[in-house]
N, C-alpha and C positions, 0 to 999 in steps of 0.2 A: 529579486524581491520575494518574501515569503509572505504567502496568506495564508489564512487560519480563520479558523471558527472558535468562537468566546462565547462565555454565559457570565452574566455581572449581575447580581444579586439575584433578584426574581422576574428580570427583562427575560427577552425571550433571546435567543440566540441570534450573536452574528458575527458574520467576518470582517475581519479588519488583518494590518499590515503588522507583521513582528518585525519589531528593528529595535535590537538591544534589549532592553528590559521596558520596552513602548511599545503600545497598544495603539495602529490610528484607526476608528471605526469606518469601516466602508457601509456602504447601501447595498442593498443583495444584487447580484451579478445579472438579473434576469435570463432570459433565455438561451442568450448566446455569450460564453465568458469570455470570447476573443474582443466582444464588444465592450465591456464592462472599465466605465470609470471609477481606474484609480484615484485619479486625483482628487476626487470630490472624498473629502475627509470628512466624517458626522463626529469626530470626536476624540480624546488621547485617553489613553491610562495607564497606568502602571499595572505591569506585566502582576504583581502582588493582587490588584482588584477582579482579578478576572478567571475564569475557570478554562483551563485551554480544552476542546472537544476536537473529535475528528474532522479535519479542513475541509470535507465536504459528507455529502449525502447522496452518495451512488445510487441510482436506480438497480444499481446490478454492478457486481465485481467478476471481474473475467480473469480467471488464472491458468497461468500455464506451469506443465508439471514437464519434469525433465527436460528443461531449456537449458541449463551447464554443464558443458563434458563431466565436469569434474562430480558432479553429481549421477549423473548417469552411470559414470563408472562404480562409484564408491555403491552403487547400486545392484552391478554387473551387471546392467542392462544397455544393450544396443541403443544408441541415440535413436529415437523417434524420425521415419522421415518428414513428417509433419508435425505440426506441433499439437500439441496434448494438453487439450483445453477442458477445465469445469468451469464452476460457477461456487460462488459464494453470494448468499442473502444478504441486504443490506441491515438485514435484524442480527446479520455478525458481526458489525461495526460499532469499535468506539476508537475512544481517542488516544495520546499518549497522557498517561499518568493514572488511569483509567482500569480496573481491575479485570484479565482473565479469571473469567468460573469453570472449575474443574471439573467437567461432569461428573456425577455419580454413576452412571453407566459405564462408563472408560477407566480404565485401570493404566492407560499411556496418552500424555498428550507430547506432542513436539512442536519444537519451534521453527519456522523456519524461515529468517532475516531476505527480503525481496527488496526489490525496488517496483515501486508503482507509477505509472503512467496517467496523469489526470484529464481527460478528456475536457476538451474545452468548446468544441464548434459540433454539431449534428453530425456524425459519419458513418456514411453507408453507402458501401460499395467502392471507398477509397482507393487510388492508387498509391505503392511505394511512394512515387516523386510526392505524392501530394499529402500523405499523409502526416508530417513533422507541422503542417497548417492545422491539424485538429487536434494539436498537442496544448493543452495548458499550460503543463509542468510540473515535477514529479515529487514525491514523496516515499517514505519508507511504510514498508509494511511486515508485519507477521503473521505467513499465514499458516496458521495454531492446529494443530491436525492431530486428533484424536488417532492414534495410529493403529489400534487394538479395531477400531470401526471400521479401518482404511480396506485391510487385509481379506479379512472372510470375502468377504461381499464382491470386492473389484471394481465396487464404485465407490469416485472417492470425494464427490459429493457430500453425502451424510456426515464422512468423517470428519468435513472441514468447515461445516455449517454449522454449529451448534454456537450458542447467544454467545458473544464477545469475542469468537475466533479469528475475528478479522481488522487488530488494534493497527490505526492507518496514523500517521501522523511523523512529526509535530506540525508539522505546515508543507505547504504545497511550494516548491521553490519555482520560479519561472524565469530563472536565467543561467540554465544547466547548457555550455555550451556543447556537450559531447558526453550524451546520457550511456554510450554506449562502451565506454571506456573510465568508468568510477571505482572506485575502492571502498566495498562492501563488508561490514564487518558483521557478525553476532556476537553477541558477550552474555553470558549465562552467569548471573552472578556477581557481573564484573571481569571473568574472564574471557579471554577470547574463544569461542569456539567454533566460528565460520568466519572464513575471511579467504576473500578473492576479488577479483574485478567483474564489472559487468562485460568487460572484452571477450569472458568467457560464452556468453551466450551464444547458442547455436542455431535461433534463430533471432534477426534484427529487429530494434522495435519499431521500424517504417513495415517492415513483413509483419509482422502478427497484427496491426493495424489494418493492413491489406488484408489477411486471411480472416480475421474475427468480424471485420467490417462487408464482407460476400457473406456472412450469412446472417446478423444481426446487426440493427443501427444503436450507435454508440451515441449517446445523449451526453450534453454536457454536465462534469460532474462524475459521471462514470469511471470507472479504474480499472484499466490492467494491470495485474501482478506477474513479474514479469520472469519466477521460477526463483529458485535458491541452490545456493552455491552446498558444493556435499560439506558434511560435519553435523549435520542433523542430529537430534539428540531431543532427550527426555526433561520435560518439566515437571518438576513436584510443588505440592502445595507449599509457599511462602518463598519462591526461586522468581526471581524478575530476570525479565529477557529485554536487552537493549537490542534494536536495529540501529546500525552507523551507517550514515553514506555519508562519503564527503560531499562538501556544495550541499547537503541537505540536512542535515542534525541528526539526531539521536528519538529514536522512539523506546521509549520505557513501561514497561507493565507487572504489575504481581500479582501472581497466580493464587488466589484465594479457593 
């Protein structure tokens, strides 16, 4: 099932179910999304009346850097024995269709095609075994990195926080039977320019769940990103960047 966030004329925002070119509205999720009646429907529409926005509103985005060999390498960097954790502000979030701004300070931005993790139940302090329970269900994301900001400094932070860096969507799938074995693609332009499996991941997403949950709680709604596969590369002004995952759709943006 994929759920989403809409905007229908000047209502205020809400989720509802994508199926086809149908919109059914939900009632917002409240506190706990593992609770949350689907079935209670407030409404249909055509996929045309409706403005698609990013499927949720993180409190906080949790990424990880260097989780695919094949990234690490293309790096020449040793795999991390741990995993290599920032943060992205939720003021770097939008949706798919939804424009990257190029900062004026940055002379490099890059793309780079993830899969996202959507927290669905409170988690903190979770175990491996337990942790596929405070799973939503996931989504594509890009996380847009100012790469000129990345470098000097060594924090990389700054470079990946700036307003619209973090376009998450099209919708949150919730029936991914084997999130860690997907076929991942980027397309710059319409070309391919990253493509691999999440099999590649070097660590599991029940572990990064375990490790990021010992030291902050994961609220529902929340998103891990879960690293980028190597091919990494430059956006320029008026270049769209698609994320593909299978089981999950296509996220699409242009860089103004």
């Amino acid at each position: 099932m994929k759920i989403g966030r809409f905007l229908r004329n000047d209502e205020k925002p809400f989720f509802g179910i994508l199926s086809g070119k149908s919109i059914y509205r939900l009632a917002d999720p409240g506190p706990v999304w593992h609770e949350w009646d689907l079935s209670k429907r407030l409404g249909q529409y055509d996929i045309n009346e409706v403005q698609l926005l990013a499927p949720c509103q993180p409190s906080k985005v949790v990424c990880l850097g260097l989780n695919y060999r094949s990234h690490a390498r293309e790096l020449g960097l040793e795999p991390p024995e741990n995993p290599v954790i920032f943060m992205k502000p939720s003021t770097a979030v939008i949706g798919s269709g939804q424009s990257i701004k190029y900062p004026s300070c940055s002379k490099r931005i890059d793309y780079e095609a993830e899969l996202g993790v959507v927290i669905g139940k409170r988690a903190s302090k979770v175990s491996r075994k337990k942790a596929y329970d405070h799973i939503f269900g996931y989504t594509c994301v890009n996380d847009v990195t100012a790469r000129d900001k990345q470098q000097p400094d060594g924090q990389w932070t700054y470079a990946k926080s700036f307003d619209t860096f973090c376009p998450i969507g099209p919708a949150i799938e919730t029936e991914i039977a084997n999130p860690e074995n997907l076929p991942i693609r980027g397309l710059l332009n319409g070309k391919v320019v990253q493509e691999a499996s999440t099999a590649d991941h070097l660590f599991s997403i029940d572990y990064i769940i375990e490790y990021v949950s010992a030291c902050m709680t994961l609220l529902p709604g929340d998103i891990i990103i879960t690293g980028t596969p190597s091919g990494i590369g430059p956006m320029n002004v008026s270049d769209t960047f698609t994320v593909a995952i299978d089981g999950i759709g296509n996220l699409t943006n242009l860089v103004i």
